[in-house]
One Martini backbone bead per residue (centre of mass of N, CA, C, O) as a GRO file, in nm:
protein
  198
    1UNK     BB    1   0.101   0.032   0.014
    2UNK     BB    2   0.067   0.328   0.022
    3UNK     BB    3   0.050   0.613   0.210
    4UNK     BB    4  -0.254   0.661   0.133
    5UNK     BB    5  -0.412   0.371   0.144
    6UNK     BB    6  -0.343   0.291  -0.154
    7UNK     BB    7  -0.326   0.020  -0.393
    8UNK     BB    8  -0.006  -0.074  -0.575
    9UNK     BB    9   0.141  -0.241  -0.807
   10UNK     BB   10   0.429  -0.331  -0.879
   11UNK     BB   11   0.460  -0.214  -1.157
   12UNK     BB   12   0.413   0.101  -1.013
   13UNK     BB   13   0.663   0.067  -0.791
   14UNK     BB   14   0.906  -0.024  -1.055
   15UNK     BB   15   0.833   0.230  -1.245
   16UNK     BB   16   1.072   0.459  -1.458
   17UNK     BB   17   0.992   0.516  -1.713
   18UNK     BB   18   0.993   0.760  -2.028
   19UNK     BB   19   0.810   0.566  -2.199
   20UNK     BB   20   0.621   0.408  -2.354
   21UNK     BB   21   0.786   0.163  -2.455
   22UNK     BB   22   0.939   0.150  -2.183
   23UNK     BB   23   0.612   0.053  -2.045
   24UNK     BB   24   0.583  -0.193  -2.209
   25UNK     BB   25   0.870  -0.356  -2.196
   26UNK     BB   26   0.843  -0.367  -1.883
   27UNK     BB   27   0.533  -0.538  -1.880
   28UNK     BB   28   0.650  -0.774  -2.030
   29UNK     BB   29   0.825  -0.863  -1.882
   30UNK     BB   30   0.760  -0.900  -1.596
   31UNK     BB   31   0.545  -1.092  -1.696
   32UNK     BB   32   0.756  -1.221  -1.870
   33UNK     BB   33   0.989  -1.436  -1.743
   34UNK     BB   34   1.315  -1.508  -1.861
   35UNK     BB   35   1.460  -1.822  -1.931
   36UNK     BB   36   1.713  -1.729  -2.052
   37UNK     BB   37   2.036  -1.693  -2.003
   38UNK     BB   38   2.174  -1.532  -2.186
   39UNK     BB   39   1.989  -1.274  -2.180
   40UNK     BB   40   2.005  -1.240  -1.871
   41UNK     BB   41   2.311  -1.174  -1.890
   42UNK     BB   42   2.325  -0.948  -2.069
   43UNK     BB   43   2.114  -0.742  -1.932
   44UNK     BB   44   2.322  -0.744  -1.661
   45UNK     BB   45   2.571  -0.631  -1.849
   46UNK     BB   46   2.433  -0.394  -1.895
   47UNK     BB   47   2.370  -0.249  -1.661
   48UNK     BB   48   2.675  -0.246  -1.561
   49UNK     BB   49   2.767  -0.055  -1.778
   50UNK     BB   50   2.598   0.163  -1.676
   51UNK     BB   51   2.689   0.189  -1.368
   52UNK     BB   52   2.961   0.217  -1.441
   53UNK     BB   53   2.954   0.507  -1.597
   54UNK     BB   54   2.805   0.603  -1.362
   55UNK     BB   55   3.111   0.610  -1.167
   56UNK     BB   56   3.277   0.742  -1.360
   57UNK     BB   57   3.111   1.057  -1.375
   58UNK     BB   58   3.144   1.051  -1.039
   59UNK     BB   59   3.456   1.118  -1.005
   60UNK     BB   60   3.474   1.364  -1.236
   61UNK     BB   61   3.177   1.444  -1.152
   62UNK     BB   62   2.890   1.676  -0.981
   63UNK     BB   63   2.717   1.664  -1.220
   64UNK     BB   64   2.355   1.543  -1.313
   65UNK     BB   65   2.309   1.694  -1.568
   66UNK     BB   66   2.556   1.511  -1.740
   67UNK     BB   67   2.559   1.281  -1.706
   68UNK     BB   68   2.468   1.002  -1.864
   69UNK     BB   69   2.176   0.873  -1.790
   70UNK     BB   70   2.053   1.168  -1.796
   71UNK     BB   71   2.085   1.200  -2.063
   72UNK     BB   72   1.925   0.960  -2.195
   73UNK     BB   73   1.663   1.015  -2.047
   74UNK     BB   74   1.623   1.332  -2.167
   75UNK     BB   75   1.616   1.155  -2.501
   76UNK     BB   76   1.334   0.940  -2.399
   77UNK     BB   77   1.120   1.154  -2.321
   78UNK     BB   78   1.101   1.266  -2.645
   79UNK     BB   79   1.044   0.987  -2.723
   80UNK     BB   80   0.788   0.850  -2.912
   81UNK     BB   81   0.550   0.579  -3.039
   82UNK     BB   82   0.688   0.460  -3.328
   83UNK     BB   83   0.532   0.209  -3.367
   84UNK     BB   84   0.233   0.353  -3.400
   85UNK     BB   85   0.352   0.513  -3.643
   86UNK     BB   86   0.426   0.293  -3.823
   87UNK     BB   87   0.136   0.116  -3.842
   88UNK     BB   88   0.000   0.311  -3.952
   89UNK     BB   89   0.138   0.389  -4.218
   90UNK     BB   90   0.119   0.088  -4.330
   91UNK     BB   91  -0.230   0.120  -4.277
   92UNK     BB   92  -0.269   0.398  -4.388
   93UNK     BB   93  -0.374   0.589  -4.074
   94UNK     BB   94  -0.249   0.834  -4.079
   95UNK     BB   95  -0.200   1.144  -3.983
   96UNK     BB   96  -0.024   1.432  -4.065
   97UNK     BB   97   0.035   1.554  -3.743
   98UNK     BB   98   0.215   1.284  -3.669
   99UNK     BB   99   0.470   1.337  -3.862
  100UNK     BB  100   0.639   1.555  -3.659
  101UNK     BB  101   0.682   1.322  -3.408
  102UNK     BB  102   0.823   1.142  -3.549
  103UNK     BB  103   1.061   1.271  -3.672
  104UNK     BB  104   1.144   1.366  -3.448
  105UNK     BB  105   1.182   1.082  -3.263
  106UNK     BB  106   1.405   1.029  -3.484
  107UNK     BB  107   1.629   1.251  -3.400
  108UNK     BB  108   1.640   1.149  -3.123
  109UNK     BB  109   1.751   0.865  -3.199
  110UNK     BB  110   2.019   0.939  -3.327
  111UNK     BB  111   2.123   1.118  -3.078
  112UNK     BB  112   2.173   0.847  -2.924
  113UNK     BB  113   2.359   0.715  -3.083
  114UNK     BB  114   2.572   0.893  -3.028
  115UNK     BB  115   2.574   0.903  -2.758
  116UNK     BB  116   2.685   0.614  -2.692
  117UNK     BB  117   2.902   0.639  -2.857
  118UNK     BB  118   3.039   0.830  -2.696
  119UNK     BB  119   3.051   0.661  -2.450
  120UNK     BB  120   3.246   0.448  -2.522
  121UNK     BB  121   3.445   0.617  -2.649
  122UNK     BB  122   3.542   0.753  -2.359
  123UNK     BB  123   3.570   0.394  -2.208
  124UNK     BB  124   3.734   0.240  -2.367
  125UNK     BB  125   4.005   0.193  -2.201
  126UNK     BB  126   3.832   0.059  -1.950
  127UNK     BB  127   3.600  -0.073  -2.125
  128UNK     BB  128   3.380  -0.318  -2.241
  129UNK     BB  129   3.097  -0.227  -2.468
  130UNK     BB  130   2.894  -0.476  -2.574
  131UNK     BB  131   2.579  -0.380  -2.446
  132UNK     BB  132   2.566  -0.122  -2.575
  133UNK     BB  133   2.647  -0.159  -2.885
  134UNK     BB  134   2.373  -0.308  -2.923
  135UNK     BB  135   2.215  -0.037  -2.940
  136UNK     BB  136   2.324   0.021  -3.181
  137UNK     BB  137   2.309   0.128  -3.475
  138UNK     BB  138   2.351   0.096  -3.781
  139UNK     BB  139   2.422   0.261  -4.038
  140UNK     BB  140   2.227   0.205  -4.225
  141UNK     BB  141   2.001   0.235  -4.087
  142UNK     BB  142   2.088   0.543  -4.012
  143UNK     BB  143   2.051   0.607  -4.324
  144UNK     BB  144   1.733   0.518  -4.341
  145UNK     BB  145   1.659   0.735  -4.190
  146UNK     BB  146   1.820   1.001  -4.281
  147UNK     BB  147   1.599   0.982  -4.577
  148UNK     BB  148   1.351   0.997  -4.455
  149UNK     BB  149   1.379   1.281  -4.283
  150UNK     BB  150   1.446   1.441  -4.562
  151UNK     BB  151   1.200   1.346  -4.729
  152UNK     BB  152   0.987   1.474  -4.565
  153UNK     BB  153   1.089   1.757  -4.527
  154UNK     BB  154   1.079   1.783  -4.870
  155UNK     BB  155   0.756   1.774  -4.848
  156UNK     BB  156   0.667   1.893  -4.600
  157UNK     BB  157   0.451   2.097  -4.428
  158UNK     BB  158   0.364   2.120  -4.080
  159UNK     BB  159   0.172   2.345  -4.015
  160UNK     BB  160  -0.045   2.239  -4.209
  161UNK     BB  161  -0.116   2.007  -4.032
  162UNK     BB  162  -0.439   1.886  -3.934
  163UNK     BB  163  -0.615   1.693  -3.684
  164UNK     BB  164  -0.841   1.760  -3.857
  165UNK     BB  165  -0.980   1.767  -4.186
  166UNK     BB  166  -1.179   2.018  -4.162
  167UNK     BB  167  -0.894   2.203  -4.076
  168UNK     BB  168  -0.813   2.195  -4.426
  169UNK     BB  169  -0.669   2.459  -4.621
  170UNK     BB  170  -0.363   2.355  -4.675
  171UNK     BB  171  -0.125   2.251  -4.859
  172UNK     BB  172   0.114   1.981  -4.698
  173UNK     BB  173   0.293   1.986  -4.979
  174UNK     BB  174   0.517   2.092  -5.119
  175UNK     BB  175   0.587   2.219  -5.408
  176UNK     BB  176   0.636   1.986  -5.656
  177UNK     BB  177   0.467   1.722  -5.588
  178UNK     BB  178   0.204   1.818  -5.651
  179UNK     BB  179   0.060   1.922  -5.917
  180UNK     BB  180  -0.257   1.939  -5.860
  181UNK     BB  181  -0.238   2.052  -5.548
  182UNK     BB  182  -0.111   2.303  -5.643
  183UNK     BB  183  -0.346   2.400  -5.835
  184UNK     BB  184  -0.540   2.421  -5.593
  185UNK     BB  185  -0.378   2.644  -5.432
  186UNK     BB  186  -0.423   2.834  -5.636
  187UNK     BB  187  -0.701   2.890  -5.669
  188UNK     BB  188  -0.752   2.935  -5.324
  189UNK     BB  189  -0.593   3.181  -5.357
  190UNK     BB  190  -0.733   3.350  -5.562
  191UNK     BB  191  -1.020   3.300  -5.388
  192UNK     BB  192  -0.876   3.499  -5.129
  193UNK     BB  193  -0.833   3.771  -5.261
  194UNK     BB  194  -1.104   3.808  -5.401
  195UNK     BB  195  -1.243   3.851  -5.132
  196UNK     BB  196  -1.049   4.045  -4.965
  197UNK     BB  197  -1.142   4.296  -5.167
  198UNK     BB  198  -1.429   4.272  -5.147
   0.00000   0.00000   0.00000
């Protein structure tokens, strides 16, 4: 029972997750516990490299908003759940407005990669981080983030995309993409001016 005598589950008692995929994902671990022991190694690898770095930048300083931990949790709380905007989109039921907290979260996710990056390389001669390195994207996949989020970027004005479909004004595709689209938002700019004057 938590102080004000109101009961809590397990889950909410041990969840510190800043994601909800990291709070879907500790909620299915928690529910089924693996028995594989190799993965459990690994798992428990993995947590000794994280506080190991953390044991290691503080000998070296007492500021806790430059940890490495504290920056890694700083930029997956920026990461919304990406699995949801891919099969949206997949099922192609994405909504225009969606895309552009996607792209960023894919944005945010690149600079963890880097950070990460960062972290082994500054502790690469005192420690060998296998597990923090297997969370690295290889390059190829982050070659084609970076393809998709340059792609978007030069497709799309995001301030035009309305939350729901009847408050859609403007073409949200820039200029040359769609040449029907461009002929249709010229067409609403003539009559827009045109009632203007009047």
């Amino acid at each position: 029972e938590s102080g004000l005598g109101k009961r809590i589950c397990l889950y909410q008692l041990l969840n510190k997750c800043k994601t909800t995929m990291g709070c879907h994902l500790f909620k299915e671990r928690l529910s089924n516990p693996i028995t594989n022991i190799d993965k459990l190694q690994s798992r428990y690898q993995l947590n000794e490299e994280l506080i190991l770095t953390e044991q290691n930048y503080s000998v070296a300083s007492t500021d806790k908003f430059g940890s490495p931990l504290y920056r890694i949790r700083d930029v997956l709380t920026q990461i919304k759940n990406v699995d949801n905007y891919f099969r949206k989109f997949v099922i192609q039921k994405i909504n225009p407005y969606e895309v552009s907290p996607l792209i960023e979260s894919l944005n945010f996710g690149l600079d963890l990669s880097c950070l990460l990056k960062q972290i082994t390389k500054q502790n690469s001669k005192t420690n060998k981080y296998t597990q923090i390195n297997k969370l690295i994207p290889s390059s190829k996949l982050t070659q084609t983030i970076e393809k998709l989020i340059s792609q978007v970027n030069n497709t799309m004005i995001y301030n035009n995309c309305p939350r729901i479909w009847v408050e859609l004004e403007n073409n949200f595709f820039k200029e040359g993409v769609f040449q029907e689209l461009d002929d249709l938002q010229n067409d609403i700019n003539t009559d827009r001016n045109f009632v203007d004057e009047l």
